[in-house]
Backbone as CSV, one residue per row, in Angstrom:
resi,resn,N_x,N_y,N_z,CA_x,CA_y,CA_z,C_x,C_y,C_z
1,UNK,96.417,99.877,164.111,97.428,99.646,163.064,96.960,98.590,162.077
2,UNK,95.985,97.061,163.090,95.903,96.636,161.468,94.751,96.922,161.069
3,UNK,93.505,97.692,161.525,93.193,98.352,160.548,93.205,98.994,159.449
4,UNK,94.229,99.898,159.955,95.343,100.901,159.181,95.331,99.966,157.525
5,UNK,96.434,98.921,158.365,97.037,98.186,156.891,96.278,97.647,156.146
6,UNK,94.683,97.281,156.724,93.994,96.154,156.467,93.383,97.152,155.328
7,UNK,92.967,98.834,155.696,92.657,99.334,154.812,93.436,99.918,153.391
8,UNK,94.571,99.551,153.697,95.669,99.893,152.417,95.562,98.845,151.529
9,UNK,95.353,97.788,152.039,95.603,96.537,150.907,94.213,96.804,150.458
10,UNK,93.250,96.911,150.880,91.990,97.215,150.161,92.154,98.222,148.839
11,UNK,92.708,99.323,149.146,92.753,100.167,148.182,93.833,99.996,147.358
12,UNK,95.056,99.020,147.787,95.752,98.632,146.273,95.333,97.825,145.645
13,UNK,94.190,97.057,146.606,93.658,95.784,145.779,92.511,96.408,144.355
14,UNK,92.179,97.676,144.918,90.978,98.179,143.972,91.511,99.129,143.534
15,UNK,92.906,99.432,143.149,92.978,100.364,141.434,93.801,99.538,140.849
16,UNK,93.622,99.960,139.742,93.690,99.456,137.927,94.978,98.561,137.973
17,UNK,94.377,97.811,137.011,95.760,96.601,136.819,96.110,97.589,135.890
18,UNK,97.783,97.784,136.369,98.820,98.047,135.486,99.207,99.664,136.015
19,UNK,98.151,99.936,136.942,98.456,101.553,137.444,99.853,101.702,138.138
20,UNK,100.511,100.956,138.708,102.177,101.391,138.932,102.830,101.343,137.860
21,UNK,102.349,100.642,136.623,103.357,100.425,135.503,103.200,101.768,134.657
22,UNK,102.572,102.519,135.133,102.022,103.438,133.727,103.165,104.793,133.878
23,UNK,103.261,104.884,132.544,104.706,106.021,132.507,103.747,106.939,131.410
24,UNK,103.812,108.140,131.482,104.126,109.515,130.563,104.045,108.557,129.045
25,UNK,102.995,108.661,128.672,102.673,108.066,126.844,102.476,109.112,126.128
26,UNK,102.414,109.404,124.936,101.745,110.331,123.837,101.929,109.252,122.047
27,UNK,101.096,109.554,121.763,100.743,109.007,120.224,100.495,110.754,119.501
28,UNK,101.398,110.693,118.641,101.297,111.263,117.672,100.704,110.957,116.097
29,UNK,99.260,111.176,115.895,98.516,110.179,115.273,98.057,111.276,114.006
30,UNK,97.924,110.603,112.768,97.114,111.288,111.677,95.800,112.062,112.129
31,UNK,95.408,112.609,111.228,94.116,113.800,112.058,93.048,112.836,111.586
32,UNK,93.065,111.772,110.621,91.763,111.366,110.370,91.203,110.234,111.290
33,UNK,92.734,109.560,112.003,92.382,108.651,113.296,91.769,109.266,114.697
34,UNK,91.231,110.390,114.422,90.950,111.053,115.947,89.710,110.783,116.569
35,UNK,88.790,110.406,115.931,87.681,109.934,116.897,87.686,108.470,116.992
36,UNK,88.322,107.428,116.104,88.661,106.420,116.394,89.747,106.310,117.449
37,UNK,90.482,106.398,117.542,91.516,106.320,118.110,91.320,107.388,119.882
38,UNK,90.590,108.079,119.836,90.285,109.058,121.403,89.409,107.634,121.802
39,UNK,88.472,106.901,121.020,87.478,106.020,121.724,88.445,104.905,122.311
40,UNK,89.237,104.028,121.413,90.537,103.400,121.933,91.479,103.624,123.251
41,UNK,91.670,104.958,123.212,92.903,105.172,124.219,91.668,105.149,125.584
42,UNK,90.257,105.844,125.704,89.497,106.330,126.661,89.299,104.647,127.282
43,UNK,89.282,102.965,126.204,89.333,102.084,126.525,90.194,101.508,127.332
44,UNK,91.602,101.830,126.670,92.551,101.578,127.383,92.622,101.986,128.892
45,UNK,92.633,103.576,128.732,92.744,103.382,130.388,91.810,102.938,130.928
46,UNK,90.383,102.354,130.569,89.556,101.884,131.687,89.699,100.615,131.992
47,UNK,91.173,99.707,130.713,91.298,98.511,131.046,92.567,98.027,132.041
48,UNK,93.610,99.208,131.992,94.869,99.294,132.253,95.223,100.322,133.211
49,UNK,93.964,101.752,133.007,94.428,102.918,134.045,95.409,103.346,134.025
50,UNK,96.132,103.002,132.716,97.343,103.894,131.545,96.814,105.091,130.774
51,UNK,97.026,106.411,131.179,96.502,107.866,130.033,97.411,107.379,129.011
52,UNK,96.721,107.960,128.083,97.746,108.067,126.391,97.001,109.220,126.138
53,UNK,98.254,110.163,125.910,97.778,111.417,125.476,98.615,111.721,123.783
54,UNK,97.627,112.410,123.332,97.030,112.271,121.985,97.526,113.561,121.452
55,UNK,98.301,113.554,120.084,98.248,114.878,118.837,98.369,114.416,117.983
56,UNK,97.215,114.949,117.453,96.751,114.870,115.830,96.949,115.889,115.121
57,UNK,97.326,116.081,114.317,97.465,116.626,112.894,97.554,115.757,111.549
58,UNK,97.976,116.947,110.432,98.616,115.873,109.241,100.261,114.881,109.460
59,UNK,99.886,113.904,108.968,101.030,113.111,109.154,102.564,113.752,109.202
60,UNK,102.353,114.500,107.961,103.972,115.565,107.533,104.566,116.638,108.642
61,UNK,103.096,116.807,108.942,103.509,118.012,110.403,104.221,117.446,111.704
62,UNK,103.197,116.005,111.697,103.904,115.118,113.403,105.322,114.782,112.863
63,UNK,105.712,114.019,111.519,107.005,113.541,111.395,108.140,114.185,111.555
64,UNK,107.767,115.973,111.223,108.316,116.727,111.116,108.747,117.022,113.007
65,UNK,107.574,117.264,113.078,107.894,117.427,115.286,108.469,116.417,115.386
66,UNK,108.397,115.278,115.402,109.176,114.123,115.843,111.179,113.986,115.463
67,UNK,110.550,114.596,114.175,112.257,114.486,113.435,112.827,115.973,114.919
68,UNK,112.041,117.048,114.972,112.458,118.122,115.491,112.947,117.644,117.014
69,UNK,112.176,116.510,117.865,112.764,115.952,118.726,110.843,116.051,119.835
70,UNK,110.245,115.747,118.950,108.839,116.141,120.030,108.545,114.828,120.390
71,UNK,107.959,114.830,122.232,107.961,113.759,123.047,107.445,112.675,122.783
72,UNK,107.415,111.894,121.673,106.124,110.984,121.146,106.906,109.914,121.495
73,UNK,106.303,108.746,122.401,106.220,107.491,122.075,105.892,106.552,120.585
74,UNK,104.929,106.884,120.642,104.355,106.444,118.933,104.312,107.505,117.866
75,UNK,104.106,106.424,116.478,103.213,107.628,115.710,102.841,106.878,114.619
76,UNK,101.445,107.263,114.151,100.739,106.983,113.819,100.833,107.771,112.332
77,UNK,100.566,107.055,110.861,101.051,107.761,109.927,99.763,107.454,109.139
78,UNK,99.529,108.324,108.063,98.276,107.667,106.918,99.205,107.595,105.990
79,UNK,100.254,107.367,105.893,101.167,106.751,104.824,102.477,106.302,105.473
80,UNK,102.931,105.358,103.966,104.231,105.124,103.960,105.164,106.061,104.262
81,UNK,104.967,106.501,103.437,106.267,108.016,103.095,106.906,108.728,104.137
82,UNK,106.090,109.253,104.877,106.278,109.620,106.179,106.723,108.914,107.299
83,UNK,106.551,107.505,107.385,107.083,107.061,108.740,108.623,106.231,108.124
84,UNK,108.429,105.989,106.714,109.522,105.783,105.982,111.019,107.141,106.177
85,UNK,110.486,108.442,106.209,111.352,109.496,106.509,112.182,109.062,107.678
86,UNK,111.009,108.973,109.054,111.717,109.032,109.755,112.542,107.453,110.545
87,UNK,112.065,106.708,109.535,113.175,105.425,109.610,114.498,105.621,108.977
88,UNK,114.437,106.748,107.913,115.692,106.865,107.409,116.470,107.468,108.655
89,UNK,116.153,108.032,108.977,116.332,108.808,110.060,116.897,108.747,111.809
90,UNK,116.253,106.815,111.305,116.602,105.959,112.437,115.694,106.638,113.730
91,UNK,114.682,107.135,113.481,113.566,107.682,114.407,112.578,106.557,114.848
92,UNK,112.698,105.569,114.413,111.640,104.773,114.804,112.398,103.487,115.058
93,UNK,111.624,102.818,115.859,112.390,101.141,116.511,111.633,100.246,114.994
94,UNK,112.135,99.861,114.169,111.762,99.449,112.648,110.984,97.925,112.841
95,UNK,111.298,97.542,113.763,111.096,96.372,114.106,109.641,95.749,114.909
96,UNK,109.048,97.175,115.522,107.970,97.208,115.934,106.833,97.605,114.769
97,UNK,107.562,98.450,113.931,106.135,98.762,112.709,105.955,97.847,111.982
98,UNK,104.031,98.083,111.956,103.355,96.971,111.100,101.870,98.143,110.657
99,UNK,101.664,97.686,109.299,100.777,98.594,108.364,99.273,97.861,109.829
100,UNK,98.400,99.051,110.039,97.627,98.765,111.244,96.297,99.101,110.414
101,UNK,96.005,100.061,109.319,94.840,100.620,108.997,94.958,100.547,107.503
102,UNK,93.670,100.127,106.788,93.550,100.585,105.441,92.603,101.527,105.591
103,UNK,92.460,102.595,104.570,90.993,103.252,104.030,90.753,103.570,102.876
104,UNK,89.652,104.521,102.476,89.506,104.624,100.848,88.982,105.969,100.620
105,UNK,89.309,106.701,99.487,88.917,107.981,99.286,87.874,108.286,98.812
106,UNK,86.920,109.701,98.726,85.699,109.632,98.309,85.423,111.310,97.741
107,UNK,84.935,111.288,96.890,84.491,112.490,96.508,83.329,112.940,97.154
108,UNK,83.041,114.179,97.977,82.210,114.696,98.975,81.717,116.063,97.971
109,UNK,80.209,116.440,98.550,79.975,117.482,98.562,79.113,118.164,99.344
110,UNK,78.604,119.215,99.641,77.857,119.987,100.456,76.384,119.440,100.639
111,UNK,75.978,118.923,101.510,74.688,118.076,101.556,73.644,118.882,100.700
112,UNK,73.535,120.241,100.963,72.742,120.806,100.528,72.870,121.479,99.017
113,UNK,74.338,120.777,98.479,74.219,121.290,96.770,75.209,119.609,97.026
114,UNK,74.326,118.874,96.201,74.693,117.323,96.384,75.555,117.670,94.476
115,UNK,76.459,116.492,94.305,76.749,116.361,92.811,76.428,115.270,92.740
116,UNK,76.038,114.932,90.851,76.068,113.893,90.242,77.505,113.637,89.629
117,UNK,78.345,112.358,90.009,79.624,112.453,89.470,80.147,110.858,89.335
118,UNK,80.767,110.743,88.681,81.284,109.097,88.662,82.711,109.299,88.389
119,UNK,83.643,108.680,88.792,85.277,108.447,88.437,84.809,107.521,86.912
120,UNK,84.414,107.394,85.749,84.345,106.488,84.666,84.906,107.311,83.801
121,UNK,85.516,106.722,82.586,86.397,107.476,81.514,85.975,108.350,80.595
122,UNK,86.775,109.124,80.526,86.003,110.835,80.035,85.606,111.411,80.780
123,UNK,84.849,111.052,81.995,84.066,111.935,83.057,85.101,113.744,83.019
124,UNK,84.091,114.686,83.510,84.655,115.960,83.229,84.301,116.676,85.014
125,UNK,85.279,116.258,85.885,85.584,116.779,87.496,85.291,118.237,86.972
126,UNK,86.236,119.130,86.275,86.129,120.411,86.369,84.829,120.744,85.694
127,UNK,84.228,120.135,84.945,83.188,120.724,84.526,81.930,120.644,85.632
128,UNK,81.926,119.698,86.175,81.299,119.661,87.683,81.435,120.583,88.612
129,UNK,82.457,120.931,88.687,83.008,121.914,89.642,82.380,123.359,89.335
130,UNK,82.328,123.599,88.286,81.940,124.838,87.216,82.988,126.292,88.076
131,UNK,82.633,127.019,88.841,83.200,128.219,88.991,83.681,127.665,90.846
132,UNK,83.597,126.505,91.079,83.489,126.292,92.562,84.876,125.770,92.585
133,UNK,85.812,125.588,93.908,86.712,124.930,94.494,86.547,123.748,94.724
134,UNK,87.462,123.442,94.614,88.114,121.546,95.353,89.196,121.686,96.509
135,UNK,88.536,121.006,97.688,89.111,121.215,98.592,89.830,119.901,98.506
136,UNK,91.420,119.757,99.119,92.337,118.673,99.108,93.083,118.996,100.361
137,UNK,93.345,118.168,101.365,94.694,118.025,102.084,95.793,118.814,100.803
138,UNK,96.856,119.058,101.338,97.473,119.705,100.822,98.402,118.399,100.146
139,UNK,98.428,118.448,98.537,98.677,117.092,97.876,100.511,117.322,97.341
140,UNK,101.052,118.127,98.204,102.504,118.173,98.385,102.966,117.718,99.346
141,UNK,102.324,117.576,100.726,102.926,117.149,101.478,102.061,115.909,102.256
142,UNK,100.719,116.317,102.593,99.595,115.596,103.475,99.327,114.312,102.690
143,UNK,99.127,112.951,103.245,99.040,111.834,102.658,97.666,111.747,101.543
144,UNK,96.192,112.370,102.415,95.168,112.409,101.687,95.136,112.688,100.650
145,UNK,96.061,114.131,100.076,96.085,114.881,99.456,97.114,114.263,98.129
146,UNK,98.062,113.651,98.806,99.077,113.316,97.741,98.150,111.845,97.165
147,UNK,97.229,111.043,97.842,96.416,110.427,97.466,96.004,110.745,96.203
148,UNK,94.996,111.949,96.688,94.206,112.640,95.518,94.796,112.899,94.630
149,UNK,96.223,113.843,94.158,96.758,114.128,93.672,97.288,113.038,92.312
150,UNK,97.457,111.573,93.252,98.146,110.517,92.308,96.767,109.905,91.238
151,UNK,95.333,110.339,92.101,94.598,109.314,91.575,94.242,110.205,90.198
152,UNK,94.003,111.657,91.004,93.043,112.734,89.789,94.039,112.679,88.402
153,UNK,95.730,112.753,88.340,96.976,112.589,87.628,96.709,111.350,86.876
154,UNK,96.269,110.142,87.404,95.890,108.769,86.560,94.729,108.823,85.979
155,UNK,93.694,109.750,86.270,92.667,109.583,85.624,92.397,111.031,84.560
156,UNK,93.457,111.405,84.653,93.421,112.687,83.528,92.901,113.533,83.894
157,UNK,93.042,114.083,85.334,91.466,114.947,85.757,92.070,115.839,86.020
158,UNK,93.875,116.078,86.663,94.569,116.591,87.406,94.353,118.117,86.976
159,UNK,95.231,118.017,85.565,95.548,119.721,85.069,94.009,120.249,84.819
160,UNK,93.073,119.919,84.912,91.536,120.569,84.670,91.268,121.218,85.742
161,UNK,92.418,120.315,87.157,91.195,121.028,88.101,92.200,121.773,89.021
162,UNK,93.340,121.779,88.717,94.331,122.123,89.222,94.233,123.701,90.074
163,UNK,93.845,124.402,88.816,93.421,125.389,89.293,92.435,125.805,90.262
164,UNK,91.685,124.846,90.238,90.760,125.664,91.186,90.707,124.831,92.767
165,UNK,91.613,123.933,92.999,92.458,123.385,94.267,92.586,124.209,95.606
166,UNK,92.236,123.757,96.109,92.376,124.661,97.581,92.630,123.626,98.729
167,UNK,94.286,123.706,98.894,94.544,122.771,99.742,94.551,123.297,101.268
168,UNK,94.252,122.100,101.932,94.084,122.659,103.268,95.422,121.800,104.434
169,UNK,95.329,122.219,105.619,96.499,122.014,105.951,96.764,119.849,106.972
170,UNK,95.049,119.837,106.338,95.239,118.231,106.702,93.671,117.956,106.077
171,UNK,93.760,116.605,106.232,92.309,116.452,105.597,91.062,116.927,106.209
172,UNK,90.959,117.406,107.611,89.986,117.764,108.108,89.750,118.786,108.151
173,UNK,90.693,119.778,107.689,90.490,121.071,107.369,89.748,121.138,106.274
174,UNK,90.239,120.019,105.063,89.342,120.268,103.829,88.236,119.567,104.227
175,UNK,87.836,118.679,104.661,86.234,118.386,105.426,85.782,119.791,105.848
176,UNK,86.350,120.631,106.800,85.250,121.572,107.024,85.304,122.516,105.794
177,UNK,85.881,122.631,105.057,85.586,123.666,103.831,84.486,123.163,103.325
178,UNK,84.443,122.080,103.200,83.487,121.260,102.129,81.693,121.253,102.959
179,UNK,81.980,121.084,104.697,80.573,121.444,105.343,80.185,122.409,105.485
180,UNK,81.240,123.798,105.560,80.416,125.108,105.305,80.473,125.514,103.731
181,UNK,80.165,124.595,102.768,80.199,125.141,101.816,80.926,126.187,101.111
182,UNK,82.310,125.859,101.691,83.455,127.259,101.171,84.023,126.334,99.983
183,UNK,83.446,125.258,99.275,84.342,124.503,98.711,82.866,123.567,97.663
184,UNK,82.973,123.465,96.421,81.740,123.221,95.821,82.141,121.660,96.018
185,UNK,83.325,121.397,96.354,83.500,119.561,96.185,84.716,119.342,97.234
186,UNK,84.941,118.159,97.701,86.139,117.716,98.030,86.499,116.354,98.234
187,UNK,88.340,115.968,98.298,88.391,114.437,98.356,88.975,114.189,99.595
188,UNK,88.189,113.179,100.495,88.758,113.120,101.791,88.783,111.512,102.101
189,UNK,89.044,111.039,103.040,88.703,109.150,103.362,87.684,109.242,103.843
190,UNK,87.350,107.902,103.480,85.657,108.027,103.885,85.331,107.872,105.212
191,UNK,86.211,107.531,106.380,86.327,107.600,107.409,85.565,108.856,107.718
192,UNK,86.112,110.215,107.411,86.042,111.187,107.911,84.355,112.063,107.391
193,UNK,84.589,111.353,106.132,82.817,111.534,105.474,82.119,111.324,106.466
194,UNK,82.178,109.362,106.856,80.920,109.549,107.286,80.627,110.228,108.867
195,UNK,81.455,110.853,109.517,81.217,111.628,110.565,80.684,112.688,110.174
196,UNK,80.909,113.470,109.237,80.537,114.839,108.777,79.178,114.970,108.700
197,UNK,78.534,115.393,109.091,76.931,116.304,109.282,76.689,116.729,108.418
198,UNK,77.154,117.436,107.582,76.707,118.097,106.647,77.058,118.095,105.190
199,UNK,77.710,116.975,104.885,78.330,116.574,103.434,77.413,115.443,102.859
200,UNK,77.708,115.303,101.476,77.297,114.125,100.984,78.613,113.774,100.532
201,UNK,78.143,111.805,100.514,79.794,111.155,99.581,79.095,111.181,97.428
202,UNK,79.896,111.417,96.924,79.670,111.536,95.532,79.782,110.019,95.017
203,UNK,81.267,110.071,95.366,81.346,108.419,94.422,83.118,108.076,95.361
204,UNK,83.114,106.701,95.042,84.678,106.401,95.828,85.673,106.790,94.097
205,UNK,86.727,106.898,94.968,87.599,107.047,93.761,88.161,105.635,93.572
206,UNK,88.159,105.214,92.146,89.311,104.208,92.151,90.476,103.467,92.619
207,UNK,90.748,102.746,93.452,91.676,102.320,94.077,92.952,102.028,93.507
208,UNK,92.615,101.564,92.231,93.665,101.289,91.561,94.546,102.528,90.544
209,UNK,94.165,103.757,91.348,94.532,104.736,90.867,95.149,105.786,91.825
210,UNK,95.824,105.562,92.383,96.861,105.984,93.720,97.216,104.432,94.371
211,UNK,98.410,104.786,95.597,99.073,104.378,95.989,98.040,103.644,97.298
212,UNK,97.920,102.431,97.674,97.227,101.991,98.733,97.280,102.609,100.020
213,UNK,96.173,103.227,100.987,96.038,103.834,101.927,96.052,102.602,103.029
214,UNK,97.675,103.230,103.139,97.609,102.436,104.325,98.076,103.032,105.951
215,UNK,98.048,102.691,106.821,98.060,103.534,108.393,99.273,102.932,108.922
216,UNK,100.668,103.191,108.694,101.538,102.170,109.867,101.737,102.962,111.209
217,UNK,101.878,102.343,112.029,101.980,102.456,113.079,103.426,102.337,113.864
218,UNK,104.103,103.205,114.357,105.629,102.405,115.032,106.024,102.887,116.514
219,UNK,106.648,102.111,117.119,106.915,102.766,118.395,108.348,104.560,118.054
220,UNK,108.338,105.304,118.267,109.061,106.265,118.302,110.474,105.933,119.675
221,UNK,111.760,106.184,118.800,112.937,105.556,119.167,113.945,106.503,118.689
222,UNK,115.294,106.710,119.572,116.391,107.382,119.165,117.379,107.719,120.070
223,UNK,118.448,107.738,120.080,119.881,107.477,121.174,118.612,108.419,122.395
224,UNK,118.231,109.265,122.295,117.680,109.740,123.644,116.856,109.229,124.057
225,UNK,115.733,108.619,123.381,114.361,107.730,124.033,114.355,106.424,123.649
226,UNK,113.855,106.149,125.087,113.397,104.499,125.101,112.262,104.549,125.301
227,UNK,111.309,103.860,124.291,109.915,103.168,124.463,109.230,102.856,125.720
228,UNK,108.547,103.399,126.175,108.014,102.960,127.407,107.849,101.889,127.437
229,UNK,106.900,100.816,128.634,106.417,99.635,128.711,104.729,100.196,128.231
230,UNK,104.382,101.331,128.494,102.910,101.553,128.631,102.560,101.916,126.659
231,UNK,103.453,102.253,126.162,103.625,102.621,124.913,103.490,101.152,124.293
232,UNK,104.424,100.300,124.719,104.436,98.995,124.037,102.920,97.999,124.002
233,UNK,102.546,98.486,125.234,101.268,97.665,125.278,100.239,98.808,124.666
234,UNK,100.227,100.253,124.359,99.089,100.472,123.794,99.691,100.095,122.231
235,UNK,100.704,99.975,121.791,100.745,99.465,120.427,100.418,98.026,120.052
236,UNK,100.888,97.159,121.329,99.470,96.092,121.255,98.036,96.095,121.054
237,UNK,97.768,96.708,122.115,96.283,97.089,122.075,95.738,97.707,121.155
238,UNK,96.508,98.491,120.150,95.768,98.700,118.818,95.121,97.989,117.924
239,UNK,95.896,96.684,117.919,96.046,95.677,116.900,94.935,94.345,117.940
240,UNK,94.579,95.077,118.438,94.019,93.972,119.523,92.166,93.676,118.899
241,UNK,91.792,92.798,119.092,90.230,92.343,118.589,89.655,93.956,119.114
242,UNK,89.166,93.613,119.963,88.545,95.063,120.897,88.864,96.525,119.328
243,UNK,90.080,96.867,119.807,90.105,98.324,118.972,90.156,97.829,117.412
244,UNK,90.507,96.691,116.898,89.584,96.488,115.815,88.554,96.345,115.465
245,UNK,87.565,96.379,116.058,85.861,96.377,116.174,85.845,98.010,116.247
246,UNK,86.432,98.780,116.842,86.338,100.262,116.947,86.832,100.648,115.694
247,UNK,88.248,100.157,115.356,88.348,100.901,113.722,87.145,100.972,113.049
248,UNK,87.224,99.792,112.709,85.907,98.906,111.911,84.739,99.996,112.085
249,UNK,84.205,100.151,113.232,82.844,100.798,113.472,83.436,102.107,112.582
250,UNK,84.115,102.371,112.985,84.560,103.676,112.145,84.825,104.326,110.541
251,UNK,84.558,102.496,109.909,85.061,102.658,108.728,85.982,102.166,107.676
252,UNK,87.357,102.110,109.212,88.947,102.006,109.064,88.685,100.266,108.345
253,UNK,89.979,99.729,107.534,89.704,98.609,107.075,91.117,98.005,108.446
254,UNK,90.845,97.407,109.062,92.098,96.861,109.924,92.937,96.003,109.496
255,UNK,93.912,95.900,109.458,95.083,95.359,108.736,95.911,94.569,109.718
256,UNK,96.035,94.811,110.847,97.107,93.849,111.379,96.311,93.264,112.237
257,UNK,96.777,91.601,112.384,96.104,90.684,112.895,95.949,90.738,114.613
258,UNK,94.872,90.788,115.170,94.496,90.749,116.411,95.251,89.812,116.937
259,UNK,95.781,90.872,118.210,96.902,90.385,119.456,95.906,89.332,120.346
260,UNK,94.457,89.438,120.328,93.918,88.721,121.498,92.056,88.573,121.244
């Protein structure tokens, strides 16, 4: 018998701090946080032995599941607008969100038909383009896209190229148009550039010509759900030194001040 016991305390002594605390998580996250953010959570549990399980899409699509009643602890937005909805909405605990990510947009093209192009005044996008597409997140609803939409509109570029627009249903959809060459150009964050294999970046777009890209982050809340404990600490741990060195590697500009 005390063998028995002697060998039980051994084996609670050797799994994961925090493994009784861990409850059922999900982050519902923008599609362009996905290889940042899979490297993060794969950290977490090796620090905590908490899963966080992960859906990505475009921001408009998760807010939309979430408003619909889908299981998310968090969610993760590439804009205001969207996590703003569902605060109207009283979908989110308001009190926990804080802007977590900046990034910046970039004009891409097919590595192997590179463009010469600059955002400077007069510049002619559609004449660049010549008979080819522009691939965009979809700039009605998807943050990237409504990005693009505000900057190409400030810089006079909009109605030239309007036409030949091919929005896709998040920004990484228009990344792969743009690597198999179904798309002579496209505007994506540069996050997602520089993963891409097979693109070149053209030029950044102006910053001061759209709305600041920013990432908030909030715990997901509403008369039916309460925030986990395991939710609360990976929304710490976002903001934490550690997964800011991972944004960072990634690109991401980090915005909220390290928990530790």
């Amino acid at each position: 018998m005390r063998i028995k016991l002697g060998l039980l305390a051994l084996t609670l002594f050797a799994l994961p701090l925090g493994a009784f605390a861990c409850e059922p998580t999900s982050i519902y996250a923008a599609a362009s946080t996905k290889d940042a953010l899979t490297k993060i959570a794969a950290d977490f549990e090796s620090d905590t032995g908490c899963k966080i399980d992960m859906v990505f899409a475009s921001s408009s699509t998760l807010a939309k599941q979430i408003g619909a009643g889908a299981p998310a602890q968090l969610f993760l937005s590439a804009n205001e607008s969207w996590m703003d909805k569902l605060a109207a909405q009283q979908l989110i605990d308001t009190k926990s969100r804080k802007d977590l990510l900046g990034n910046e947009l970039v004009l891409i093209a097919p590595a192997g038909e590179p463009l010469t192009f600059a955002f400077t005044k007069g510049a002619d996008l559609q004449a660049k383009l010549g008979d080819g597409k522009l691939a965009l997140a979809d700039p009605d609803a998807v943050p990237a896209g409504i990005y693009a939409k505000q900057s190409l509109t400030a810089l006079g570029m909009w109605d030239g190229v309007s036409r030949q627009i091919v929005a896709a249903e998040d920004v990484r959809a228009a990344l792969a148009w743009v690597e198999r060459g179904e798309a002579r150009a496209g505007i994506v964050y540069r996050t997602d550039a520089r993963i891409a294999r097979n693109v070149t970046i053209v030029a950044a777009l102006p910053e001061d010509s759209h709305e600041a890209v920013n990432y908030p982050v909030a715990l997901v809340m509403d008369g039916k759900t309460v925030p986990t404990q395991t939710a609360k600490q990976f929304l710490s741990y976002l903001s934490s030194t550690k997964s800011s060195e991972v944004f960072a590697g990634f690109g991401f500009k980090p915005l909220a001040m390290p928990t530790n």
